[in-house]
C-alpha positions in Angstrom: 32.1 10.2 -46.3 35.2 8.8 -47.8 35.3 6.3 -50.9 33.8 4.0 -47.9 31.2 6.4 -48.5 23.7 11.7 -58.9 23.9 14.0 -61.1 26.8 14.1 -61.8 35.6 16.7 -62.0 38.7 18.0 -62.0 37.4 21.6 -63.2 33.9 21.1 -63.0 31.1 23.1 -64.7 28.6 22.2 -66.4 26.8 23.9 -69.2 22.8 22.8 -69.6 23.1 19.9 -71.8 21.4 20.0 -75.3 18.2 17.7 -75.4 17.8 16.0 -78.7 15.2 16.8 -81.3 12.2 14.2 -81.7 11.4 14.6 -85.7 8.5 12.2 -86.7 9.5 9.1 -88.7 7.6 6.7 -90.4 6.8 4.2 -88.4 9.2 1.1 -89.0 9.6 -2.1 -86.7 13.4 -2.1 -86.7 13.5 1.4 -86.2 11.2 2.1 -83.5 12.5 4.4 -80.5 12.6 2.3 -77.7 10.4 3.8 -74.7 12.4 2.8 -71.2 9.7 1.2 -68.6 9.5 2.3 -65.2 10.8 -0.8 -63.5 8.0 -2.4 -60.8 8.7 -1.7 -57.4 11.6 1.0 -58.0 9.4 3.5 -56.4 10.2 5.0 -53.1 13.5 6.0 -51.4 16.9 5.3 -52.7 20.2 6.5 -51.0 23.7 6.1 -53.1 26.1 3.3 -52.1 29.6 4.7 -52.0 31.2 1.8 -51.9 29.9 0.9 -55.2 29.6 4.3 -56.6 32.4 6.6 -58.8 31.7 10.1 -59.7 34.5 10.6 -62.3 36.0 13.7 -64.9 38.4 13.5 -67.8 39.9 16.8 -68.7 42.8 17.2 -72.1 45.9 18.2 -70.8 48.4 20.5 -73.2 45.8 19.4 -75.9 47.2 15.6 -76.4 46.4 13.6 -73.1 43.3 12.9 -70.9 43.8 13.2 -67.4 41.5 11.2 -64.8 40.0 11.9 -61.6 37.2 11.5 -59.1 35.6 12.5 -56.0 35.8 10.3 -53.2 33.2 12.1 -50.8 29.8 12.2 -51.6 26.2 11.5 -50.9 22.8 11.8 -52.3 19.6 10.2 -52.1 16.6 9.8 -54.7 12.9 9.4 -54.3 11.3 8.0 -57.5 7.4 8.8 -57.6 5.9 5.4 -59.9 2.7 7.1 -60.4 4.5 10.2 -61.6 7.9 9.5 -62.7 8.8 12.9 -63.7 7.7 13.8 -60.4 10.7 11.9 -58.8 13.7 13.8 -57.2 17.2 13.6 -56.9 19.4 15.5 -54.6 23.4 15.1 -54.5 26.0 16.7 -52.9 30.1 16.2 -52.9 33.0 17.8 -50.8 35.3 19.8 -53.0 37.9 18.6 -51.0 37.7 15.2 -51.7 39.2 15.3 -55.3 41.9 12.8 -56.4 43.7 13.0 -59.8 46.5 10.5 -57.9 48.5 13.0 -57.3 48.9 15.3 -54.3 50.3 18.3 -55.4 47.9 18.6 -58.3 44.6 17.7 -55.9 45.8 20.4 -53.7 46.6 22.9 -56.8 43.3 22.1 -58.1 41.4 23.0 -54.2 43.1 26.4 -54.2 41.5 29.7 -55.0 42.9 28.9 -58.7 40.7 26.1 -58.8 37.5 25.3 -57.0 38.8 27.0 -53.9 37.5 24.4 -51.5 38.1 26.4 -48.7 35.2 29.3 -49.9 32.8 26.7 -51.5 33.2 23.1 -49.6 30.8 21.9 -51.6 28.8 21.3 -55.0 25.3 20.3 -55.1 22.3 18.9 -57.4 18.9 19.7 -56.8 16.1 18.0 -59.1 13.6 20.2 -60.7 12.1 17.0 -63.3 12.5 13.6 -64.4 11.8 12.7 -67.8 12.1 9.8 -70.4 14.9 10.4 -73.2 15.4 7.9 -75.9 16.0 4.9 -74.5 16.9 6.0 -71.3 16.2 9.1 -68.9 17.1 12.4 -68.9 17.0 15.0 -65.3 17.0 18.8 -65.0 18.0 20.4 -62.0 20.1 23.1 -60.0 23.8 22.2 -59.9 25.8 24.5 -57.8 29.6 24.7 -57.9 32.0 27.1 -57.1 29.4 29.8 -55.9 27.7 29.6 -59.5 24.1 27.4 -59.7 22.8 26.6 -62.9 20.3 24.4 -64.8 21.5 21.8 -66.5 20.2 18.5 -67.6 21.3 15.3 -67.2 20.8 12.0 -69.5 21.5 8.5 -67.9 20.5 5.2 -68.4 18.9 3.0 -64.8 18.8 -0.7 -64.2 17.3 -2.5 -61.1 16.1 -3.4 -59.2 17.8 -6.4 -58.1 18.0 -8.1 -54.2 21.8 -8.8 -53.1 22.8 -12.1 -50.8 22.3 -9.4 -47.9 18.7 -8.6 -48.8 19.5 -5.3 -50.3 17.5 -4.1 -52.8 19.6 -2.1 -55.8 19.2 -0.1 -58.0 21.8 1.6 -60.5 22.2 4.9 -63.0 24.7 5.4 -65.6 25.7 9.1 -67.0 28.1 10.4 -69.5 28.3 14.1 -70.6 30.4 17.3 -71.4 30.5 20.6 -69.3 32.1 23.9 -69.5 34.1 24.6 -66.4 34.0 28.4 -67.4 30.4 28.7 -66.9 30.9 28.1 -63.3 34.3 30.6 -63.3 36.6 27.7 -62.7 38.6 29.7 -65.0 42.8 29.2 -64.3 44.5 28.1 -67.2 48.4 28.7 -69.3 48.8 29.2 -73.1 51.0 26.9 -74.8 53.7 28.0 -77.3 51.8 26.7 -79.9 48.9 29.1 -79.1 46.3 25.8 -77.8 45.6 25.9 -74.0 47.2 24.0 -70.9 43.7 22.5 -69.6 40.6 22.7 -72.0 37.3 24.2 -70.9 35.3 20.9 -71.4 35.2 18.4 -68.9 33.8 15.1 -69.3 32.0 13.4 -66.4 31.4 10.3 -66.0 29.0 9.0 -63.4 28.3 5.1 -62.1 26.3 5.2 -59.5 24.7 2.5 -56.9 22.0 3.0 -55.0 19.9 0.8 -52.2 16.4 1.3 -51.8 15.6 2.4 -47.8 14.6 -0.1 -45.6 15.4 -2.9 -47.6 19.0 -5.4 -46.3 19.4 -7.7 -43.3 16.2 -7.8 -40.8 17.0 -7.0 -37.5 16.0 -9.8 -34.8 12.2 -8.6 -33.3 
């Protein structure tokens, strides 16, 4: 699927992401954690909406500027459990090829064997292991394979949804922000600098906004 068509990179890795460390507090009103609800009716099958979806890195170039870029083809699909919500599973895949920094020589640097090496390893993929609350939001663990390498890592986004479009589509939305290491995943080409820094740097920041419509839900077809 092109841009017509989780989770979770221009250099993509990603390093299990550190879950933060509940400490009691005594209890105060203004300072009680917010606890996110399950939303009624989000249970049952979601598949992204491409068209409304961006799956987005940021990577420091020669240490003093952030480079953008995204991957245009991708697809995944969710299954949220409401009984048991850490039950729920995600599972997200994206063609290597697909990467666009705007600028061709660079997108085609960055699918060579220096790189990702689309050619060897098409894709990357996310498999869900658990769903859990985090803060006031939620936080996912999984496989995430890229570049040959799988890994767990762990995922913290916020949802919201559902909501029905003027088609009749019911939607439903997650929102993620976090760092990985593109090293852990041997995405490892890089130049030193006169001034002894690094031409790329190993962190990666992805961003993901994602759409989603829940199955069987749009325009009713005629009986």
């Amino acid at each position: 699927m092109k841009r017509s068509t989780f989770v979770l990179l221009s250099l993509v890795a990603v390093p299990v992401v550190a879950l933060p460390v509940l400490t009691q507090a005594k209890p105060k009103a203004s300072k009680m954690a917010v606890v996110p609800a399950i939303p009624k009716g989000i249970g049952g099958v979601w598949n992204l909406d491409p068209m409304h979806s961006r799956i987005g890195f940021v990577v420091r170039h020669v240490m003093i500027n952030d480079i953008h870029g995204s991957f245009n083809d991708f697809s995944g699909t969710v299954k949220v459990d409401e009984k048991d919500f850490s039950r729920s599973q995600v599972e997200f895949s994206a063609k290597i090829a697909s990467i666009d920094t705007n600028v061709e020589a660079r997108d085609n640097h960055l699918k060579s064997p220096d790189f990702f090496d689309a050619a060897k390893y098409p894709e990357m993929t996310f498999k869900s292991k658990h769903v859990a609350r985090n803060g006031a939001g939620f936080r996912v663990m999984g496989a995430f394979t890229m570049h040959g390498v799988t890994r767990d890592i762990v995922i913290p986004f916020i949802a919201a949804g559902p909501v029905k479009d003027g088609f009749g589509f019911i939607r439903s939305s997650v929102k993620a922000n976090f760092d990985i290491n593109r090293q852990d995943y041997s995405v490892k080409w890089n130049q030193k600098l006169d001034n002894g820094g690094m031409a790329l740097s190993d962190i990666v920041h992805v961003e993901l906004d994602l759409e989603a419509t829940k199955a069987g839900s749009g325009p009713k077809k005629p009986a």
